[in-house]
C-alpha positions, 0 to 999 in steps of 0.5 A: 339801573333798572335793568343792573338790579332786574339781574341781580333781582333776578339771581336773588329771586334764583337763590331765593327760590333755591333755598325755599326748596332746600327749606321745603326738602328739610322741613319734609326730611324733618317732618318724616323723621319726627313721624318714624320717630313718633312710630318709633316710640309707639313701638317702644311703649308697646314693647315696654308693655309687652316686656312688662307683662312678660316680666309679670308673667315670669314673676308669676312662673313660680307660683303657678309651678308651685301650684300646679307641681302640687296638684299633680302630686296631689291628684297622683297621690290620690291615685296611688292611694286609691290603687293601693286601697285596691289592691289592698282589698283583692289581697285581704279578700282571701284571707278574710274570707279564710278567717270568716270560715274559721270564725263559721267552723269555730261557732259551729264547734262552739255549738257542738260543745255546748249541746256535748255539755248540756248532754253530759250535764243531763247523763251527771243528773240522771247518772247522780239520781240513779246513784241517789236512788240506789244509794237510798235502796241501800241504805234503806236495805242496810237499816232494814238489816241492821234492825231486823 
């Protein structure tokens, strides 16, 4: 009877042995799995984080646009006003320096004028003296005459 079950045993020791390893190979199988899909899910958190801060950033997109449209308008505008102050300035230079010249000719004519008035004032008093003068040569002839 020993040896009946020693062969038995011995197929129950097999079989016993063979499903120890299929176990083995699954539980590996299993353990493999759960690592790929412990990496897995590491990768889908980084991606998550990444799509996160990708979604932040396009969000952010039309404020940083609006700035930066701003200050390129800004920084063109100031060029434009600072080309336009200039040229500006070269085109009224020579007309200022014509009107510069008319205001010199203009106090100079004003200069003239008034040394010509205050000739023609002094000529009025010496020309309304000698009138005095002889006026009074005449009167006091006439009166001598009108006596004598």
């Amino acid at each position: 009877m020993n040896q009946e079950r020693h062969p038995n045993r011995s197929k129950l020791d097999f079989l016993y042995h063979e499903v120890l390893g299929e176990v083995a190979d699954l539980t590996q199988r299993i353990e493999g799995v759960n690592a790929r899909q412990a990496q897995t899910v590491g990768d889908l958190v980084k991606l998550a984080t990444g799509l996160e801060v990708a979604s932040q950033s396009l969000t952010n997109l039309p404020i940083e646009l609006g700035l930066q449209v701003q200050q390129s308008l800004q920084a063109g505008s100031q060029q434009l006003q600072d080309e336009l102050q200039l040229r500006m300035q070269k085109t009224l230079a020579p007309t200022q320096a014509r009107l510069q010249s008319l205001a010199n000719d203009s106090a100079q004519y004003a200069r003239l004028a008034h040394h010509s008035a205050k000739r023609i004032t002094v000529l009025a008093i010496i020309a309304g003296a000698i009138a005095g003068a002889l006026g009074g040569v005449l009167a006091g002839v006439a009166l001598s005459r009108y006596f004598t």
